[in-house]
N, C-alpha and C positions, 0 to 999 in steps of 0.2 A: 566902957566895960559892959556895961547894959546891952548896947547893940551888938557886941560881939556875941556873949552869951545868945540873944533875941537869933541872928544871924545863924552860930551854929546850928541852934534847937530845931531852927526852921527847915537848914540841910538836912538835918539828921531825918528829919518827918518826911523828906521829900527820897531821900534816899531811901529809908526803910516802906515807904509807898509802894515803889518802883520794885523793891525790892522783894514785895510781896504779890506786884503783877506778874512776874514769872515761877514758874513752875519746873523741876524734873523731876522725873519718878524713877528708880531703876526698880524692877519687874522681874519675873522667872519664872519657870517652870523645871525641876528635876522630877525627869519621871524613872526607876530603873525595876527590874524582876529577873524573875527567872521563867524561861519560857522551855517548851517541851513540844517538838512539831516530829509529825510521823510523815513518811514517807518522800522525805529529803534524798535532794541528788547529791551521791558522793564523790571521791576522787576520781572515782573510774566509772561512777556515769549510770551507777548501778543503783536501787532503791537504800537506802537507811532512816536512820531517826537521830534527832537531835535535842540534847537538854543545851544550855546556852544562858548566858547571862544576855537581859535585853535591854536595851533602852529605848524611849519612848514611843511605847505603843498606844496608852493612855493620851498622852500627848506627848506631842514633841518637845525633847528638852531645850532651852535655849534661855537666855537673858535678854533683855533690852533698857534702852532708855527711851524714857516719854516725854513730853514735854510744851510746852504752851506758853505763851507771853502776851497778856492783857494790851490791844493795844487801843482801846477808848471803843464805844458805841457799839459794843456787841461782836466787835469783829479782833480774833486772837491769831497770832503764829502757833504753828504748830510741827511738832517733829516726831519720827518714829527711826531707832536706829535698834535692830533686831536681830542677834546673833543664834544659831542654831550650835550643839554639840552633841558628842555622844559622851555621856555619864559613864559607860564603860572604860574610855580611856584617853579622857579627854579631848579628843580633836574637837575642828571643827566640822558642820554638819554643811549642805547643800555646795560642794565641791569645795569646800573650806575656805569660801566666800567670809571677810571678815563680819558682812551685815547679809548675811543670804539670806534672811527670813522675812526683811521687808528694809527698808530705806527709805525712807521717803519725807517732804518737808512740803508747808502748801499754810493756808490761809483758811480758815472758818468762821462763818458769820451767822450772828442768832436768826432761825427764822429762814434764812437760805437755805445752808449748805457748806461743805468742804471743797476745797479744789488742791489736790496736793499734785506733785512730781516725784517721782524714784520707781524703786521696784515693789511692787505693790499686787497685790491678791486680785483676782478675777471676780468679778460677780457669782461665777458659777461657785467659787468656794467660800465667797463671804456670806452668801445667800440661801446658796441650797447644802454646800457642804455640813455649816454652822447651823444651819436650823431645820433640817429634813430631812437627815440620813442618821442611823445608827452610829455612824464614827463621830458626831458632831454633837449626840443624845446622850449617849453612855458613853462606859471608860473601854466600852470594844475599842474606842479611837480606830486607829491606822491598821487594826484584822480587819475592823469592818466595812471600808470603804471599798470601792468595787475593783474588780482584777487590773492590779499595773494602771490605776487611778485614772480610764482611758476617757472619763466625764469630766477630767478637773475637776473634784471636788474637793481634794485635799493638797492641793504640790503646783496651784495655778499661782506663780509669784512671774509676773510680767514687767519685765526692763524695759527702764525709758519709758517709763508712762508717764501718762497726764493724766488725771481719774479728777469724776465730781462726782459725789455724794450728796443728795439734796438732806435739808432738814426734815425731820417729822413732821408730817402734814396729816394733822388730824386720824393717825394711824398708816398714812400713804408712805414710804420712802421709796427713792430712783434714782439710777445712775448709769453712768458710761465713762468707757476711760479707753484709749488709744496707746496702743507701744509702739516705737520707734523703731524703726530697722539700724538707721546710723552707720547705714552702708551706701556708699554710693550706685549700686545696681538695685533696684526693686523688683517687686514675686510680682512681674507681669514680665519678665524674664522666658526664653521658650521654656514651652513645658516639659523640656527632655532635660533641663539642666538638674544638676543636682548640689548648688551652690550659690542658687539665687537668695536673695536675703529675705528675714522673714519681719512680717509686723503680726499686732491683733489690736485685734478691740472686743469689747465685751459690753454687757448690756444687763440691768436688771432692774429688778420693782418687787416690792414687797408690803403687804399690805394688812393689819393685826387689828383685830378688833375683838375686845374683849377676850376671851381662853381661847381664837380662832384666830390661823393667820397661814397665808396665800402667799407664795412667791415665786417668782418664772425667774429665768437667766438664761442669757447666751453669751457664748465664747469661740470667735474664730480666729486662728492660731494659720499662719500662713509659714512652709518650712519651720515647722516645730521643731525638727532637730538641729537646728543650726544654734548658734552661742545664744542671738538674742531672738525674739526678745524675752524668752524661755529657755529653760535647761532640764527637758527630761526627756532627751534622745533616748536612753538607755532603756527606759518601761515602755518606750513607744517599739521599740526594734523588738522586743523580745516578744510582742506577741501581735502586732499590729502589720508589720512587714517580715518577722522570719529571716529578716538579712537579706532580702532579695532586692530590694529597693525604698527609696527615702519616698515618704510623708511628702506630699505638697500643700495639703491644707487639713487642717482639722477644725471639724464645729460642732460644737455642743452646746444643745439644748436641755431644760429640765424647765419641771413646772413642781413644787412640794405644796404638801399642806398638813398641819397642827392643831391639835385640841388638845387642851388642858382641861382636865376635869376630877380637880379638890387633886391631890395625891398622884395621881394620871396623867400622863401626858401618852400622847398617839398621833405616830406622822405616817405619809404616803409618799413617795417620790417616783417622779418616772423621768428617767434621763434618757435622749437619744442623740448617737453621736457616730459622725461619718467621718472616715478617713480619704482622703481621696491622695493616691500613691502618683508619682511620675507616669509611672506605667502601668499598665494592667487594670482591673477591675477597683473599685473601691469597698470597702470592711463599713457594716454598718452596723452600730451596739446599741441594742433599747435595753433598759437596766429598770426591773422596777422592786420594789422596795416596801418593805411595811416593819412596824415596831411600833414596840411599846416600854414605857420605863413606869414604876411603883415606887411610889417614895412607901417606905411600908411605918418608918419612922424619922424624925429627924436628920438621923444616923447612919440609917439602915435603905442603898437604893436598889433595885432589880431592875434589870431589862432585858427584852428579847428582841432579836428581829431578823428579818429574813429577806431576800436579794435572790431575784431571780435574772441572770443576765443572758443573752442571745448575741449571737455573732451571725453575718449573713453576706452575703458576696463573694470574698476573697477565700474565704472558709466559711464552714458550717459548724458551731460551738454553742454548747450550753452551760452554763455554771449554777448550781444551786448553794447557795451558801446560810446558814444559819448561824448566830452569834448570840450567846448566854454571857450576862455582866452581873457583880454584885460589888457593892461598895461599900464600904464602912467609912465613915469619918470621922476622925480621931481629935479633929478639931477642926476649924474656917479652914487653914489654910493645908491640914494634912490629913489623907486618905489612904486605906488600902483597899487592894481590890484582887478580887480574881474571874477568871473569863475564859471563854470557850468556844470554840469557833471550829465548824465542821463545813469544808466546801467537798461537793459532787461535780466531776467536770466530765463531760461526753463531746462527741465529737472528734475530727482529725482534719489534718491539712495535709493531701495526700495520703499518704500511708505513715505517715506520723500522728498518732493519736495527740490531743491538744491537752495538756497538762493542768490539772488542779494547783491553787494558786492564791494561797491567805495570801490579805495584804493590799495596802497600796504601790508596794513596789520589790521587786523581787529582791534585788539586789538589798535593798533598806530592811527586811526586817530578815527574810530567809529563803535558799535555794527552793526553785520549782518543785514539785512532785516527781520522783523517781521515772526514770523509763518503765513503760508501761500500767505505771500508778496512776488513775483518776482520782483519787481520793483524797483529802490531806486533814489532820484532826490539829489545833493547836489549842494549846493549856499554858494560861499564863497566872501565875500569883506576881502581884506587886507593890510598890509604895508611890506615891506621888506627892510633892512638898510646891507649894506656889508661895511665892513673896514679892 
C-alpha cells in the first residue's frame, strides 16, 4: 500500500513537472475609432470626405497564441500562431489567412539565439519599423508609416521562411532569414516574364547601449507580387508601377537611431528602396524621418514626427507628411488616443498629378486623394484594449 501511494506521489511530481515546463499564452490586440479623412475618392472619381468607423490604426487588431516547452539545458520549443481581424465586422485581416500575421514554430537556446520556420516578419519591420519610425513610437501606428508601406516597415510577413535571431550580446543583436519560392521555376527566369516565382531574404543588426541604440536592415523581395513569398501586390501596383507592369525585384535598406532621455525619447530613420520593373526604368524612394514622443506623466503621452519621402526614375514625387499623437491610459492594458496627420504630395507621372496618401496601405485604412487633390488631413479619436 506504501509503494503504491510512494509510486503514485512520485507520477504525480513528475507529471506536474512536465507540466509546468510548457507554456501557452493567448494574447491580443483590439484596436477600433472613429476616423475623419478629407479629400477621398468617391464613386465617380471625384474629390469628397469621409467620417468612418476604423479599425486598427494604433495597431493592428488580431489575436494569437504563444508558446514554449522547456526542453533541458537552456534550449526551449517555441511557437507563434497570429491571427489578424477587423473589429469593424469581424472578418479576417491579411486576405483572411486563418494565421496571416505570423506562423511560425523553431527552437531557442540561452546565450545563442532563435531559429524558427513559417511566415515571419522581415528585419526591415522587426527592426526599423518597431524601433525607428513614428508608427512603431506612437499610437500614429499604420497613418504614419510611409506611402503604400514601399520600405517594409510595417506589412513585411514572409512565407516559407527559415529566420535566426541571435541572442543579446552584450547590447549586439543580428539576424537573417530566407523565404522559399516553393515553385518549381526560379526569378533567374528571362527577365520579360511576368510569372517567374519569387524568394527573399533580409538582413539585420541592432545594437543598444544605454538610452542609445543603432540599427540597419535590409530586405530583397524578388516578384513581390506574386502569392509567395509575400502578399502586397496591391500597395505595390497602385503606386510603384501605375498598372503598366509587374515588380521584379525590390530592396530595402534603412539604417535608424534612438535616444531616450528621462521622459524623451527621439529617433532618425533613413530608408532607401528600388524597385526594378520587367520593363522600363526603375522607381527609387529615400524616406527620411524624425520624431519625438513626451511622457508628460505616467498617463499622459505626446508625439510628433515627420517624413519626408522622394520618388525618382520612373516618376518624379515628393510627400511631406507630419503626424500629431496623444495618449491617455486608463490602465496597463487600456488606452485612448487621438491623432492627426496631414500629408503634402507634388509631383506627376505624365500628366497625372501623383496623389496624396495617409497610411501604410490604401486599400487598408482609406481611398487616395481626390482627382486633382494633393493634400489629404486625417483625424482619428480612439480606444485600444491589449490582453
Amino acid at each position: 500500500m506504501k509503494n503504491k501511494i510512494l509510486t503514485t506521489a512520485i507520477l504525480a511530481t513528475i507529471a506536474g513537472a512536465a507540466h509546468a515546463q510548457s507554456s501557452v499564452t493567448l494574447y491580443g490586440v483590439i484596436d477600433a475609432g472613429v476616423s475623419y479623412i478629407s479629400n477621398t475618392k468617391n464613386a465617380t472619381g471625384g474629390s469628397s470626405h469621409q467620417f468612418s468607423y476604423g479599425d486598427g490604426v494604433a495597431q493592428g487588431s488580431r489575436w494569437g497564441l504563444r508558446g514554449s516547452e522547456d526542453l533541458g539545458g537552456g534550449l526551449k520549443a517555441i511557437f507563434v500562431l497570429e491571427n489578424g481581424f477587423n473589429s469593424g465586422n469581424g472578418t479576417a485581416g491579411q486576405g483572411s489567412a486563418m494565421f496571416g500575421r505570423q506562423a511560425y514554430v523553431g527552437l531557442t537556446k540561452d546565450g545563442m539565439g532563435s531559429l524558427t520556420l513559417g511566415r515571419q516578419y522581415a528585419f526591415t519591420t522587426d527592426i526599423l519599423g518597431s524601433l525607428y519610425s513614428t508608427g512603431g513610437n506612437t499610437v500614429s501606428g499604420n497613418w504614419a508609416y510611409h506611402v503604400n508601406d514601399v520600405d517594409q516597415l510595417t506589412s513585411s510577413r514572409i512565407n516559407n521562411a527559415i529566420k535566426f535571431q541571435s541572442a543579446n550580446l552584450s547590447g549586439f543583436t543580428f539576424g537573417g532569414m530566407y523565404g522559399f519560392s516553393n515553385t518549381t521555376s526560379f526569378a533567374g527566369a528571362p527577365s520579360t516574364s511576368t510569372t517567374s516565382s519569387s524568394r527573399a531574404y533580409s538582413f539585420g543588426a541592432n545594437y543598444a547601449y544605454g538610452p542609445f541604440s543603432l540599427g540597419a536592415a535590409y530586405t530583397d523581395i524578388t516578384y513581390p507580387a506574386s502569392a509567395s513569398p509575400t502578399t502586397f501586390s496591391t500597395a505595390l501596383a497602385n503606386i510603384d508601377t501605375k498598372g503598366t507592369s509587374t515588380i521584379r525585384d525590390l530592396r530595402s535598406f534603412g539604417i535608424g537611431g534612438r535616444y531616450i532621455y528621462g521622459p524623451a525619447t527621439a529617433w532618425l530613420l533613413w530608408t532607401n528602396t528600388r524597385f526594378e520593373p520587367i520593363t522600363g526604368s526603375s522607381t527609387l524612394y529615400n524616406a527620411y524621418e524624425a520624431g519625438v514622443k513626451y511622457a508628460f506623466t505616467p498617463a499622459i503621452t505626446g508625439g510628433l514626427g515627420y517624413t519626408y519621402s522622394r520618388a525618382s526614375g520612373l516618376f518624379a514625387a515628393h510627400w511631406n507628411q507630419v503626424n500629431a499623437s496623444a495618449d491617455y491610459a486608463l490602465s496597463k492594458r487600456t488606452d485612448v488616443y487621438g491623432l492627426v496627420s496631414y500629408e503634402d504630395a507634388s509631383g506627376s507621372v505624365g500628366t497625372t498629378k501623383v496623389q496624396a496618401q495617409i497610411g501604410d496601405s490604401a486599400s487598408g485604412i482609406f481611398n487616395t486623394s481626390g482627382t486633382g487633390s494633393q493634400t489629404q488631413v486625417a483625424v482619428r479619436v480612439g480606444i485600444r484594449h491589449k490582453f
